[in-house]
N, C-alpha and C positions, 0 to 999 in steps of 0.2 A: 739858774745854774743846775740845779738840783734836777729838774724837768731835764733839761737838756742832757746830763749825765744817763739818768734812766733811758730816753731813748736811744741812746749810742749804743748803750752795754744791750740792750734787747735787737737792735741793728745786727750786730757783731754775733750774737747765739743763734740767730735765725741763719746767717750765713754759714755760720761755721755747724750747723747743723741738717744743712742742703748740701755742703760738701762732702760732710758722713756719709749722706745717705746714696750720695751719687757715686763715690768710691765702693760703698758697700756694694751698690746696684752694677760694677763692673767685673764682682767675683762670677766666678764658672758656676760654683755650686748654685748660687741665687739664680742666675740666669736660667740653668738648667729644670731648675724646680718651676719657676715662672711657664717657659714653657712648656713643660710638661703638665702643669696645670691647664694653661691656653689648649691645649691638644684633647686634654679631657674633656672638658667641658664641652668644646665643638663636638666632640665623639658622642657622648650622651644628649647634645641639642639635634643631631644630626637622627641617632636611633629613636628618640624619642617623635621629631618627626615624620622617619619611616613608619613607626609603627601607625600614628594615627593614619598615615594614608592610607596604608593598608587594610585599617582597620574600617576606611568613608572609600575609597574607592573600587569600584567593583576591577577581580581580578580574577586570572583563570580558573581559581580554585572556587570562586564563588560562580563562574560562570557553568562549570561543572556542575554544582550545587543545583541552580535555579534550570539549567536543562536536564538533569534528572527529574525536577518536579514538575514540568509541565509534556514530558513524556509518560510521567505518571497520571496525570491530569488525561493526556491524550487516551491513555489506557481505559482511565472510567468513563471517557464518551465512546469508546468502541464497546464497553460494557452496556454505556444507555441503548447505542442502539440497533444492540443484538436484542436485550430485551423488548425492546417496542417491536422488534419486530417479532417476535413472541409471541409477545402481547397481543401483536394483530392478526396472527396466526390462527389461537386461539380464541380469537372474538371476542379478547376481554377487555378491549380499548374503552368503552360506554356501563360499564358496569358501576361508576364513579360518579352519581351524575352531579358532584359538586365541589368546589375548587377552594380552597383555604391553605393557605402558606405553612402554618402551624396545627391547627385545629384537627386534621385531617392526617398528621403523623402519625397519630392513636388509632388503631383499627378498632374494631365493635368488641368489644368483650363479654357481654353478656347476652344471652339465647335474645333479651327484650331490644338489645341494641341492634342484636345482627336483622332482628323479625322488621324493625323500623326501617334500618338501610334497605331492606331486600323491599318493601313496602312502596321506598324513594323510586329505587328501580326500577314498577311496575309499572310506574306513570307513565314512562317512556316509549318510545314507536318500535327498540328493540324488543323488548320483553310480550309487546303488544301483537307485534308481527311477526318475531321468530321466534322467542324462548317463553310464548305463552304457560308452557307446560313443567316450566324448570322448578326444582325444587330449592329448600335454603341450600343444600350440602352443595349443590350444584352451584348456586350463583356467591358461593364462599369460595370456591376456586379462581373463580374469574376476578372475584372481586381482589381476591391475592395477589393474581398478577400484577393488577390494574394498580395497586395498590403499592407490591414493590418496584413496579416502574416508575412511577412519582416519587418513591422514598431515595429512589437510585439518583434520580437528576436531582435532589436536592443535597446528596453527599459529595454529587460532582460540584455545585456551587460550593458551598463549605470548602471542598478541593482546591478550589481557582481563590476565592476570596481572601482565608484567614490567613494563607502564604503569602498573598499578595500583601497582604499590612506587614507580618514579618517582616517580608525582606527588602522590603519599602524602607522600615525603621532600619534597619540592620545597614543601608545605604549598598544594597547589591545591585540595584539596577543602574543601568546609566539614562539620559534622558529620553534616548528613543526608545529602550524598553520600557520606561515606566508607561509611553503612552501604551505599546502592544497591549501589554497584562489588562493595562485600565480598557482595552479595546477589548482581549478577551472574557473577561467579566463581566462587564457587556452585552456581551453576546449569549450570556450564561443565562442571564436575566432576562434576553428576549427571547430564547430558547423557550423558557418553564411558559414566561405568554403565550408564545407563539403554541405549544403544546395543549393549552388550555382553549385555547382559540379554534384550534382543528378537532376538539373533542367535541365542542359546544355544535357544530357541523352534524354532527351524527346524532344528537339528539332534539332534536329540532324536528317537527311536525309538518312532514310535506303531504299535504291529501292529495294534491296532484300528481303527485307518483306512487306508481305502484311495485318500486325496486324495494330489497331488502335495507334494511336501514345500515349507516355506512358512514362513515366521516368524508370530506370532500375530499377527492385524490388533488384537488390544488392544494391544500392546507396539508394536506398528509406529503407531497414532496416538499414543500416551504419546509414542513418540520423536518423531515429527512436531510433536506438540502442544507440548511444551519449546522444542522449538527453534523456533517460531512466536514463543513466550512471551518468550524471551529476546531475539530478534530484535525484536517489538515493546517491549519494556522499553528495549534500546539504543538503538533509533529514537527513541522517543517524550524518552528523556530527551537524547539528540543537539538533536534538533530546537528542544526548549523551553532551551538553552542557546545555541544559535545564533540563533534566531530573535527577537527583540523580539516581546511582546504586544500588541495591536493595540491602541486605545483606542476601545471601539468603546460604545455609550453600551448598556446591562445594559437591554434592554428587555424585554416579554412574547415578541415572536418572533422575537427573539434565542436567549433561553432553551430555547425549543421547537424551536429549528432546532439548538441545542446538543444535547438530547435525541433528536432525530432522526438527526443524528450518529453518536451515541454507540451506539444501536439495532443501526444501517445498518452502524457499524463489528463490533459482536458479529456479528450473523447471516453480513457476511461471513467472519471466524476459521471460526466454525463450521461453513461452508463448505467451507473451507478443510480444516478437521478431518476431514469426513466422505469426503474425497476418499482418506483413508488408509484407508479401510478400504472404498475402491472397488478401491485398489491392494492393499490386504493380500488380497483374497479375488478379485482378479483379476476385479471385475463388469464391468468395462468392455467385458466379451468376450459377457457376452448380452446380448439383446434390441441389435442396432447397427442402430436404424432409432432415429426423431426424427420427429412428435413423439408418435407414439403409442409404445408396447412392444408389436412386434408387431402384431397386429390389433387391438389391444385399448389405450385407454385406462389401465385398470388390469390387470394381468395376473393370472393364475389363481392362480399361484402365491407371491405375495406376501405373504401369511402361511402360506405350507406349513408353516414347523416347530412346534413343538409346546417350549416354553407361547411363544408370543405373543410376547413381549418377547427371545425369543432372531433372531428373525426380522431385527430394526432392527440386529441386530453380527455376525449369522451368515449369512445366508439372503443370498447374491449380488443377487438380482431386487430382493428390497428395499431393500437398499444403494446399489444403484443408482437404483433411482425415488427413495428422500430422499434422494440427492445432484442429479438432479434439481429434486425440488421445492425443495430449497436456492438452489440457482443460481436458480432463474426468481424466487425473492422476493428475492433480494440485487438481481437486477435490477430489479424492481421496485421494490424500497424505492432505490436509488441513484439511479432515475428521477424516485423522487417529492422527493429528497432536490435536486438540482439545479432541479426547475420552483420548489419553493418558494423557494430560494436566489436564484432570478431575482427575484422580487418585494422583494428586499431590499437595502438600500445595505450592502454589505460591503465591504472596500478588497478591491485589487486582486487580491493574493495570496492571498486565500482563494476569488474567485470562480475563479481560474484553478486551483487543487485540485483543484475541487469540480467542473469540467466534463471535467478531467484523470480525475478517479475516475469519472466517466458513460463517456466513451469508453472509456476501460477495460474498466468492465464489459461495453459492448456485444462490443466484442473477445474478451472471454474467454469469453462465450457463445459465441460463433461458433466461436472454436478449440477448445470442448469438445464440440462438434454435430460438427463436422468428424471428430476423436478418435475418437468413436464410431461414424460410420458409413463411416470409413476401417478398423476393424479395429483401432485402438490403433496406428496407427504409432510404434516408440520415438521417432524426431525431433521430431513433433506433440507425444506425447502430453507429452515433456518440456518443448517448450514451453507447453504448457497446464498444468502446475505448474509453472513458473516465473511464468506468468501470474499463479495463485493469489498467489504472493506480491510480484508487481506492484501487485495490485488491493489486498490489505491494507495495501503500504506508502503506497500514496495514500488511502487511509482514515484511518490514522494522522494523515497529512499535515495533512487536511481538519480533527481534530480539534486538533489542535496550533495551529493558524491562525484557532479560533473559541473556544480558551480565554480563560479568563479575566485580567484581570490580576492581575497578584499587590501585596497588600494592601502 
């Protein structure tokens, strides 16, 4: 009985104490407060996971961020190489005759260091066959240059690299840029090889020739040509991160002036390419008259070697005429590229490119006529390769500005 009592009376308080609570649970004020707690708490789960995304997904603001820095990046490869070509201006490519990542940071500091370096240097076919007679002060110049050209490519690594881990952590990139970056790092890396590789060319003991000593104009465009590559890849993918695409309506001569472009932008590179190997074999120094060669239209000697095909990478005179004929159709194709650009509604910053890359070209016509019937002055001639990659990076420009929109 006593059992049975206790469970009834504990029956009876549980009931009558879910009825409280369910009467209580049908006032306004309670409901109100319920809810309004319900609304918060969604409101802070909701900012709270805004912000992490924000914080892991790359967005305009970071896309800004990372195309400033690899425009900045572009900037110190159009720095490397103005200086190399300097550098090769001045004949101080081979003054280095030894290759160390670190070691080689430190220049000579004392009379007994620079005597040992200058020592290095005499072993070599340069010193032996041209600058038999140079003194220290003399091969301390060369050796400066040679010196902050190597210091310059390794600040541009540092450039590419320690950003790269940043904003890696940082979660700025999405998945197709994390491969670029890791692609142009890369590239960084086979760059300084590839540099080392065309040096080792020039000092190398050929007794079967009797040419001035010289790095190989294959290895000296390869190096050129990279670093063109690289510098266009970090431009190009700067630019289409900073830039908005135009909304411009996908017509037929749209499309054509897109491909005309694209033409105008190769022939000029190649241009651009073939200048190295005006520089590798020093053609700038015959034929210095405009616009014939010499008396002559075509010159005599322009397939002198023997098979044919060695003529267009060996043979000076022809190097020089197709580097000519390159430059006068970049011009031309850039000419025809602007009259037809005129006949079309494109916004505003694409027409101002595209008159930007005409003046240009006419410019660096003229400073490479000038080059050549001045004798190649070092000042000139390094501004007529800097030109070069004036005129490509508003090629670039031009093409970034008539892309398409993205889907």
């Amino acid at each position: 009985m006593l059992l049975s009592s206790i469970r009834t009376s504990m029956l009876c308080g549980c009931r009558s104490a879910s009825k409280r609570f369910q009467h209580s649970s049908r006032s306004p004020q309670l409901r109100q407060w319920l809810v309004k707690r319900g609304q918060s708490t969604i409101t802070a789960e909701a900012e709270t996971s805004s912000t992490l995304s924000a914080a892991s997904v790359p967005n305009a603001a970071t896309n800004r961020i990372v195309g400033r820095w690899l425009l900045g990046c572009s900037g110190l490869v159009v720095g490397a190489v103005v200086l190399g070509g300097v550098t090769r201006l001045t004949e101080s490519g081979l003054s280095m005759v030894d290759w160390h990542l670190v070691r080689e940071m430190k220049p000579p500091q004392s009379q007994a260091e620079w005597e040992a370096e200058f020592s290095k240097y005499q072993q070599f076919p340069e010193f032996k066959i041209m600058n038999h007679d140079m003194t220290l002060p003399e091969f301390k110049f060369i050796f400066y240059m040679e010196w902050g050209h190597r210091m310059w490519g390794r600040l541009v690594g540092l450039a590419y690299i320690l950003p790269t881990v940043y904003f890696w952590r940082k979660g700025y990139f999405t998945r197709s840029m994390k491969g670029k970056v890791l692609g142009l790092c890369g590239f960084v890396f086979f760059q300084g090889l590839l540099g080392w590789y065309m040096v080792k060319s020039g000092l190398e003991e050929k007794p079967e020739s009797h040419d001035v000593p010289r790095v190989s104009q294959y290895r000296l465009s390869a190096h050129l040509g990279s670093a063109l590559l690289l510098y266009c890849a970090s431009l190009w993918t700067g630019l289409t991160m900073m830039l908005p695409a135009h909304k411009i309506a996908e017509t037929t001569r749209l499309m054509q002036l897109r491909r005309f472009a694209k033409g105008t932008g190769g022939l000029v590179f190649l241009t651009a390419l073939s200048g190295a190997f005006v520089a590798g074999l020093d053609a700038g120094l015959v034929y210095n008259s405009f616009p014939k060669m010499g008396e002559r239209w075509i010159p005599d000697d322009l397939l002198a070697f023997s098979p044919t095909l060695k003529n267009f990478f060996e043979n000076p005179t022809t190097v020089q005429f197709d580097h000519r004929i390159l430059a006068i159709s970049s011009l031309t194709a850039i000419t025809g590229l602007y009259l037809f650009s005129r006949r079309m509604a494109l916004p505003r910053r694409a027409k101002v490119a595209i008159s930007l890359l005409a003046a240009m070209a006419y410019g660096q016509v003229a400073l490479g006529i000038s080059t050549l019937l001045l004798y190649v002055p070092t000042p000139l001639a390094a501004t007529h390769q800097s030109g070069s990659v004036a005129l490509l990076s508003l090629a670039i420009w031009v093409l970034a500005e008539l892309r398409k929109m993205p889907k």
